[in-house]
C-alpha positions in Angstrom: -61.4 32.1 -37.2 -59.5 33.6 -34.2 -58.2 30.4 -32.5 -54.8 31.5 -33.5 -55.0 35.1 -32.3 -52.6 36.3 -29.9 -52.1 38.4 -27.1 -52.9 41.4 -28.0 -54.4 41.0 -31.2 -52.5 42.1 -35.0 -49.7 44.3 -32.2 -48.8 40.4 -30.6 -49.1 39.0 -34.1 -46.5 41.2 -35.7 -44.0 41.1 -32.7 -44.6 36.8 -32.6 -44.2 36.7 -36.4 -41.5 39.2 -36.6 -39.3 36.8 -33.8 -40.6 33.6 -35.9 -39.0 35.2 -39.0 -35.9 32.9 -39.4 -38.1 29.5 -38.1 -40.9 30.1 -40.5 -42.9 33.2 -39.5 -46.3 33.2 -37.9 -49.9 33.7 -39.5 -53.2 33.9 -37.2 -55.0 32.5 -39.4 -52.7 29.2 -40.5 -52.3 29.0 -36.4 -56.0 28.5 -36.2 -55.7 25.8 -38.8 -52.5 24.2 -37.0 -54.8 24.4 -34.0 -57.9 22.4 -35.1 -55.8 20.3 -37.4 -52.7 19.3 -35.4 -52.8 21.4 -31.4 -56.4 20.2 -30.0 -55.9 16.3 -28.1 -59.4 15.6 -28.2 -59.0 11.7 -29.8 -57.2 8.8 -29.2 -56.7 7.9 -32.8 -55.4 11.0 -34.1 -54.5 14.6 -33.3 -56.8 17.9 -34.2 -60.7 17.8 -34.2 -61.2 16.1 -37.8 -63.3 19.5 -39.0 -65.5 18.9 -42.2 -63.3 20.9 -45.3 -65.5 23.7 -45.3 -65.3 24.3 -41.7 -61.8 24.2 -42.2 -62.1 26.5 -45.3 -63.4 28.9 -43.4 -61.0 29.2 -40.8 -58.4 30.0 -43.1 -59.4 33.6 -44.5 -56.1 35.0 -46.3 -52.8 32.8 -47.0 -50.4 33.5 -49.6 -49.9 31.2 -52.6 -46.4 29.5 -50.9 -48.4 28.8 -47.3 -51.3 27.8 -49.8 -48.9 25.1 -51.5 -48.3 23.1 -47.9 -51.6 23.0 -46.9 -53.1 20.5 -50.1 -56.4 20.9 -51.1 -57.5 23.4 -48.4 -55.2 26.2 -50.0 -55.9 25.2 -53.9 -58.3 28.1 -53.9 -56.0 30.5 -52.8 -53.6 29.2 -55.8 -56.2 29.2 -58.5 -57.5 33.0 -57.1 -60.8 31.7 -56.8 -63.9 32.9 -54.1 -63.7 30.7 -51.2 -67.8 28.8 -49.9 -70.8 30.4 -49.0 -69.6 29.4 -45.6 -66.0 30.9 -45.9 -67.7 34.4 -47.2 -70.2 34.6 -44.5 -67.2 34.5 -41.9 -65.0 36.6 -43.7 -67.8 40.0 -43.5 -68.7 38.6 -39.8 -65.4 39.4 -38.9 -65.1 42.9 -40.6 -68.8 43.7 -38.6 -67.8 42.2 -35.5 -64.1 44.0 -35.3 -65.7 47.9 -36.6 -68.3 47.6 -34.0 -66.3 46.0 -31.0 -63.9 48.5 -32.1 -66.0 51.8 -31.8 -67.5 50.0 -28.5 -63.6 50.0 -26.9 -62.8 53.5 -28.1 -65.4 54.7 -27.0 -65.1 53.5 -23.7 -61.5 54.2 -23.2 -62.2 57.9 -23.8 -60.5 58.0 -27.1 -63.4 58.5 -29.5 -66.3 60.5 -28.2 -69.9 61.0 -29.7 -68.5 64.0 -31.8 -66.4 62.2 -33.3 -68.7 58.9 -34.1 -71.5 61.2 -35.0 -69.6 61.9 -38.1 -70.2 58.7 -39.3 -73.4 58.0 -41.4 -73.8 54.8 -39.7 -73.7 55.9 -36.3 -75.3 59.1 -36.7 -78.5 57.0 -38.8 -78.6 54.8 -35.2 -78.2 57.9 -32.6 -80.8 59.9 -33.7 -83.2 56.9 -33.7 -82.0 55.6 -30.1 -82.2 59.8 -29.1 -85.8 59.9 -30.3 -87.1 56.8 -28.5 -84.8 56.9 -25.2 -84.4 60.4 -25.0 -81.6 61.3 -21.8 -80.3 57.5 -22.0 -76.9 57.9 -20.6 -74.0 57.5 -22.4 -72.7 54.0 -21.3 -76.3 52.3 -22.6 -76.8 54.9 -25.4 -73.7 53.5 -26.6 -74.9 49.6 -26.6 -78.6 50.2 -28.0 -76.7 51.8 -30.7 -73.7 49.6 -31.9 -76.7 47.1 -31.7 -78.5 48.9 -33.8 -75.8 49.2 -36.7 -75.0 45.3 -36.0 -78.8 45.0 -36.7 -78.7 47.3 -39.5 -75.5 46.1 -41.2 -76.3 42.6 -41.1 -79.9 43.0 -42.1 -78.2 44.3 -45.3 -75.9 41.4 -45.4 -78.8 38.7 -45.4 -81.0 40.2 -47.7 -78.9 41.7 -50.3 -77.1 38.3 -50.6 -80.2 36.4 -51.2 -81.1 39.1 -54.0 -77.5 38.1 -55.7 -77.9 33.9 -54.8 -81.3 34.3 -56.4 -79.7 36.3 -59.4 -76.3 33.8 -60.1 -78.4 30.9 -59.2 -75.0 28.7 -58.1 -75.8 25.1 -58.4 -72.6 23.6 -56.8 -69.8 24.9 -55.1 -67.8 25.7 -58.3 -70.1 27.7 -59.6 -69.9 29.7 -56.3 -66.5 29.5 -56.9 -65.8 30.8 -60.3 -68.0 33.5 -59.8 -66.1 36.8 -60.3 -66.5 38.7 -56.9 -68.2 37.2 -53.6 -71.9 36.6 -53.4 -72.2 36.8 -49.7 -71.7 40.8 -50.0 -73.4 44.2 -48.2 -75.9 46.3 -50.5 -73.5 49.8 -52.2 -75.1 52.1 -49.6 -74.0 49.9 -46.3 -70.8 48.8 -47.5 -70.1 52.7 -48.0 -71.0 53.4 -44.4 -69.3 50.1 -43.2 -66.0 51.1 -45.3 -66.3 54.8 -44.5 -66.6 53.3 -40.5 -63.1 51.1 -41.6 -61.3 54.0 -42.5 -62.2 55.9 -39.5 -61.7 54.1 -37.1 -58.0 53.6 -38.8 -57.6 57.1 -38.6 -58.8 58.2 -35.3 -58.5 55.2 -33.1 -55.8 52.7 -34.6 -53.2 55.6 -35.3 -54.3 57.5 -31.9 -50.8 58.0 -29.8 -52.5 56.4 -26.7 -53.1 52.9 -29.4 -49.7 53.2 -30.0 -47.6 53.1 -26.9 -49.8 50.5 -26.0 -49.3 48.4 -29.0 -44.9 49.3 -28.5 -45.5 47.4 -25.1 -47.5 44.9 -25.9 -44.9 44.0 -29.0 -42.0 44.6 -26.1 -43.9 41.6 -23.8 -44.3 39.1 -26.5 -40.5 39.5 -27.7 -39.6 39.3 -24.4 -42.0 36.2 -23.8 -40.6 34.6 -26.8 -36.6 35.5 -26.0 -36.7 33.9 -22.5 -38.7 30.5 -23.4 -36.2 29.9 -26.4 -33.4 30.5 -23.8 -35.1 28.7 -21.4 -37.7 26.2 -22.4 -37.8 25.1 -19.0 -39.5 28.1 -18.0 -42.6 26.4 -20.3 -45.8 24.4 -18.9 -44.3 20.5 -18.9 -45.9 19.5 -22.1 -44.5 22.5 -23.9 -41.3 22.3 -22.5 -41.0 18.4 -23.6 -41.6 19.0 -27.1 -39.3 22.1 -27.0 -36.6 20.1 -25.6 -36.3 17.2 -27.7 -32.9 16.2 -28.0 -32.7 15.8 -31.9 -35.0 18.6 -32.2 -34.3 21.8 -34.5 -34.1 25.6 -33.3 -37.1 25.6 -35.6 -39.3 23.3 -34.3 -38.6 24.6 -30.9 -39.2 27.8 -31.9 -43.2 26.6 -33.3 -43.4 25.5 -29.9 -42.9 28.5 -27.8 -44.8 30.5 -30.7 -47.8 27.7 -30.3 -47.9 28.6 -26.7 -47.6 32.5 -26.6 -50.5 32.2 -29.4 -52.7 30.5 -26.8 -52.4 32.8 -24.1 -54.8 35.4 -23.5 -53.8 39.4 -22.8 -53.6 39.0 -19.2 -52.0 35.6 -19.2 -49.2 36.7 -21.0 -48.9 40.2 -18.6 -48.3 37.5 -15.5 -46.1 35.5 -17.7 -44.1 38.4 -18.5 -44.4 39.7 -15.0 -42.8 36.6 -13.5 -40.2 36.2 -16.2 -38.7 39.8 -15.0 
């Protein structure tokens, strides 16, 4: 689901699809499509990894109904306003769970959320008191990681057996059924989801919006604008495959501009700090 992340995460995205405005814009999610369906060089016959539809399906987690229109049959769903598989719903929460805990994990340890603040949240207090009880004086750094295993542990607990209890009750017996079903089967119990939401909105408040989060998300948005001026000014300065298909002769300021935005997208945070390093 995040092959098509960049640097820097949703900061890198907005900057990359802000610059990719008049060539298109840029998606995270589509880019993880173009990646397994067009980037990867894995067979001689064809380009992209030849995923199975559902694999594919559940790559692609939001698109809007014009991106849904070029992509055929993996988008319909989209179109029609319908749930996407079992599969597609499974990594859709996955990703919710994995970014509120990774998230409390890095605030934590960057001194911009401390246990005062995190014990006001049902979900971690539930956790803290247990891990308090049976580790008593654990020190910070592991009482920290036995608990955001804990509410991984507790959250998708939840997850699995609440969404058996509503596949038992709708019963699908084919995709469409899963489908046409009003809301998403795969789906936490009311009491989790409260604390995972209440977690969400948080974290949005305390850490996302925290002045430190945001001069570093101004500079990480500077670098990829920067990253993104230069190679369009000088494709040359790209890796030799990248710079051939930036540079072809009867090529348009568009498709260059997918180029350079394909490789920015590829680089990880400390790739593109060197890149942007050497380009100064």
């Amino acid at each position: 689901h995040d092959l098509g992340h960049t640097p820097f995460g949703h900061a890198g995205q907005d900057a990359l699809n802000a610059r990719m405005r008049d060539f298109g814009g840029f998606e995270h999610n589509l880019q993880s499509l173009r990646v397994v369906d067009e980037l990867e060089e894995k067979y001689a016959s064809f380009p992209g990894l030849n995923l199975t539809f559902e694999t594919r399906e559940g790559i692609l987690k939001h698109c809007s109904a014009k991106n849904a229109r070029e992509l055929g049959a993996i988008g319909q769903r989209f179109i029609d306003r319908q749930q996407p598989g079992l599969e597609a719903q499974i990594a859709n929460i996955a990703d919710a769970i994995a970014y509120n805990n990774h998230d409390v994990d890095d605030g934590f340890r960057a001194g911009l959320l401390s246990l005062d603040d995190l014990r006001e949240q049902a979900l971690f207090n539930e956790q803290y008191l247990d891990v308090q009880k049976t580790y008593p004086g654990l020190e910070d750094r592991r009482l920290i990681y036995e608990i955001i295993r804990r509410m991984i542990n507790k959250v998708v607990t939840d997850l699995i057996d609440n969404t058996q209890q509503r596949l038992d009750a709708v019963g699908p017996g084919s995709i469409t059924d899963v489908r046409e079903h009003p809301e998403p089967i795969v789906a936490l119990g009311e009491e989790v989801f409260a604390m995972h939401t209440s977690l969400k909105q948080f974290l949005n408040k305390k850490l996302y919006r925290h002045d430190k989060v945001r001069e570093m998300t101004d500079e990480a948005k500077a670098m990829i604008e920067v990253l993104f001026d230069r190679y369009m000014a000088d494709p040359g300065q790209l890796p030799t495959d990248f710079a051939a298909r930036a540079s072809v002769d009867d090529g348009s300021a568009t498709e260059k501009a997918r180029v350079v935005a394909d490789y920015i997208a590829g680089m990880t945070d400390r790739f593109a700090i060197a890149e942007y390093d050497r380009l100064n």
